[in-house]
NUDOMI-48868 format. One line per 10 residues: for each residue x, y, z of C-alpha. Coordinates in Angstrom, 1 decimal. Layout:
<pts>
X:Y:Z; ...
</pts>
This chain:
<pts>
0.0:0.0:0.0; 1.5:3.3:-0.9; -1.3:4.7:1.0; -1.8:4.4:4.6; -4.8:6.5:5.6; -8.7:5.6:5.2; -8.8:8.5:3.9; -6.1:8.3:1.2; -7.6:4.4:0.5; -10.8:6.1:-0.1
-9.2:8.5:-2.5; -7.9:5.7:-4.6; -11.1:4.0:-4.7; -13.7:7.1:-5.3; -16.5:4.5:-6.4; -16.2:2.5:-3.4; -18.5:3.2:-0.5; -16.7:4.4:2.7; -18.9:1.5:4.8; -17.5:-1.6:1.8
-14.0:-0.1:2.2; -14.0:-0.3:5.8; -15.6:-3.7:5.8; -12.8:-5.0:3.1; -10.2:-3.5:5.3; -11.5:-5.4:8.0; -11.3:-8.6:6.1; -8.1:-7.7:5.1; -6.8:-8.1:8.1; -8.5:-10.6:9.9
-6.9:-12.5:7.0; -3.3:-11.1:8.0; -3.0:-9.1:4.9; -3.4:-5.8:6.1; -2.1:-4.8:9.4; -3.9:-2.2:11.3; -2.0:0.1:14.0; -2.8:3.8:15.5; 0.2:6.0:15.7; -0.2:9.4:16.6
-3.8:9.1:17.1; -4.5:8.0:13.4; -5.4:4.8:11.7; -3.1:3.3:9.6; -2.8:0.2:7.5; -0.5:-1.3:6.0; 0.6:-4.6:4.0; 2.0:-7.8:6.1; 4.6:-9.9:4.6; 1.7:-12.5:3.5
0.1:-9.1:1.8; 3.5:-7.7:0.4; 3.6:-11.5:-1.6; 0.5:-10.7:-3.0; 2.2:-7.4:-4.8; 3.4:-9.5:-8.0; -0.2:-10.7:-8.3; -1.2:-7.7:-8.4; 1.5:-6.3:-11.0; 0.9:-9.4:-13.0
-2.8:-8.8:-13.0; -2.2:-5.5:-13.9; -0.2:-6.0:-17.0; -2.3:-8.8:-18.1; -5.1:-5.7:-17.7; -3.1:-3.3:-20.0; -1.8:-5.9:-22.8; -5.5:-7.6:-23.4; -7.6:-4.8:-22.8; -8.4:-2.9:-25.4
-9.5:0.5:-26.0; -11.0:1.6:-22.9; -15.3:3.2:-22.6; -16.4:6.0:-21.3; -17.3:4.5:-18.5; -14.1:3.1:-17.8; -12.2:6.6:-17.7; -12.6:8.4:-14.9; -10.1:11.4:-13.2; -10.2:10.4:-9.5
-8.7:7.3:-10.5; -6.0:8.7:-13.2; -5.0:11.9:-11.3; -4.6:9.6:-8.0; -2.8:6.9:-10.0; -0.5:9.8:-11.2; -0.3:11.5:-8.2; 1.1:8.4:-6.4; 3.7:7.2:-9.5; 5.0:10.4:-10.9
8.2:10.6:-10.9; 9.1:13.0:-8.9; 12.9:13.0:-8.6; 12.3:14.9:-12.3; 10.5:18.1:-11.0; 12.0:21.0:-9.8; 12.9:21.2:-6.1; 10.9:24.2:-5.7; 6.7:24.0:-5.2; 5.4:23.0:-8.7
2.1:23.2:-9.7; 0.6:22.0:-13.4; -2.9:22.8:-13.5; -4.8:20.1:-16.3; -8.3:21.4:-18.2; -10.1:18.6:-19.2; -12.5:18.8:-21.7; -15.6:16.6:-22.7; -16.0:16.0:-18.7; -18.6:17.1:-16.5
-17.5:21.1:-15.2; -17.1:19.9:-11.9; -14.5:17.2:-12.8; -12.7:19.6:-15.7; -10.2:21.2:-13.8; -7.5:19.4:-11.6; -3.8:20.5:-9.8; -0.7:18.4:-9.5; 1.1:19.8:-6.6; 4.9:19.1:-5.9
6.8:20.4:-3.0; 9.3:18.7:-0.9; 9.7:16.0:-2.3; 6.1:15.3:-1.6; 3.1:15.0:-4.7; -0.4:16.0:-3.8; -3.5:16.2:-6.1; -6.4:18.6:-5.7; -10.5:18.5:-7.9; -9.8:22.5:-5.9
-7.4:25.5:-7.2; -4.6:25.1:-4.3; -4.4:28.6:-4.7; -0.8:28.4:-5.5; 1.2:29.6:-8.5; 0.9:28.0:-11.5; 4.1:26.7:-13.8; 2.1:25.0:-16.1; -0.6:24.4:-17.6; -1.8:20.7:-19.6
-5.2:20.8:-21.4; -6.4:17.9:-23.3; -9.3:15.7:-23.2; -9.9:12.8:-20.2; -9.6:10.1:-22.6; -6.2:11.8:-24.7; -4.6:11.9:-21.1; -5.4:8.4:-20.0; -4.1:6.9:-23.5; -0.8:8.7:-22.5
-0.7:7.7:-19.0; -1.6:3.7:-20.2; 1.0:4.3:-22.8; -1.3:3.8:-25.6; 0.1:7.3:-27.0; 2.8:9.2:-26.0; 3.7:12.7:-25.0; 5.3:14.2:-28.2; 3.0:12.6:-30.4; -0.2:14.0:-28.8
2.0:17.7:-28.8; 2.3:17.6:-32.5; -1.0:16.5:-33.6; -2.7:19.1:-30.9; -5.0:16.8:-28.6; -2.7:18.2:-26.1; -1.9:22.1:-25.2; 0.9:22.5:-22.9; 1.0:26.4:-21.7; 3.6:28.0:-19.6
7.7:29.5:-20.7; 9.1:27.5:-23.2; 11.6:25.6:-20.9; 8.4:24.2:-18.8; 6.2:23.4:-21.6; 9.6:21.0:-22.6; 9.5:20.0:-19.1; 6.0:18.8:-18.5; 6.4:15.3:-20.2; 9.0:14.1:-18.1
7.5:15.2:-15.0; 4.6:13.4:-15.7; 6.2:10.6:-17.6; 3.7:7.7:-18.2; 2.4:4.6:-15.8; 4.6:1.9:-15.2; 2.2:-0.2:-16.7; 2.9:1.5:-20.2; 5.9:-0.4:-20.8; 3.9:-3.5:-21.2
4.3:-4.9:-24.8; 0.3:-5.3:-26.6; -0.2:-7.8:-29.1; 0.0:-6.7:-32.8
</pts>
């Protein structure tokens, strides 16, 4: 688990009822795959050594996901789930050491789901559905689906640059910057059948 809190769990899974998440938790680790502890007066979980085994299961499943899956709905594309997923694999060793924000306008999405920040400060990557109410360096604007064929590595960066389903805004030396900050899944380096 890269995340530890409920609360972070919950943001990974936005369709999932807080009650189910709690009650899988629970299952979790009356199984003695999830260990539960309180340290500082929070709730935290986190993977046992029988759940840590089950993390190339999970990979495996993953990859088996991206090679045999084809083109993804509309209902299968969904921000909360992408911006999350970025927010907990970017690479961040790539961005500058001071804050960064990149705002992202999505379009084709409902208004309240259209606008999103990726925070970096610290060392530390955050996302917000809010205006942070920090600087911006950059700006990405693109539709949901364009974004989530680059993060799957379906498509890549320069390629949806020079054929204009994505607008990167900001100085010239961020604009070149923004693709490797972002980079792609892990999962996009899985080979797909011909």
């Amino acid at each position: 688990l890269c995340s530890t809190h409920f609360y972070d769990l919950r943001r990974g899974v936005p369709k999932m009822s807080p009650a189910l998440l709690s009650k899988r938790l629970k299952t979790l680790t009356r199984a003695g795959v999830v260990e539960r502890a309180e340290i500082d007066g929070r709730t935290t979980y986190s993977l046992t050594e029988c759940g840590q085994e089950l993390a190339g299961i999970v990979t495996a499943l993953g990859a088996w996901g991206v090679r045999w899956i084809g083109e993804l709905g509309e209902a299968d594309l969904d921000p909360h789930l992408l911006f999350w997923d970025m927010r907990r694999t970017i690479p961040i060793e790539n961005w500058p050491r001071s804050r960064t924000t990149v705002a992202f306008i999505l379009d084709g999405v409902a208004v309240k789901a259209s606008r999103w920040w990726l925070v970096v400060s610290d060392g530390q990557a955050d996302v917000c559905d809010f205006d942070p109410g920090y600087d911006v360096t950059g700006t990405v604007e693109t539709s949901l689906r364009t974004l989530t064929r680059i993060w799957r590595g379906d498509q890549g960066w320069t390629h949806a640059v020079l054929d204009g389903s994505v607008a990167l805004s900001g100085p010239g030396d961020v604009r070149r910057a923004i693709p490797k900050w972002l980079g792609q899944s892990a999962s996009a380096a899985v080979p797909r059948p011909a």
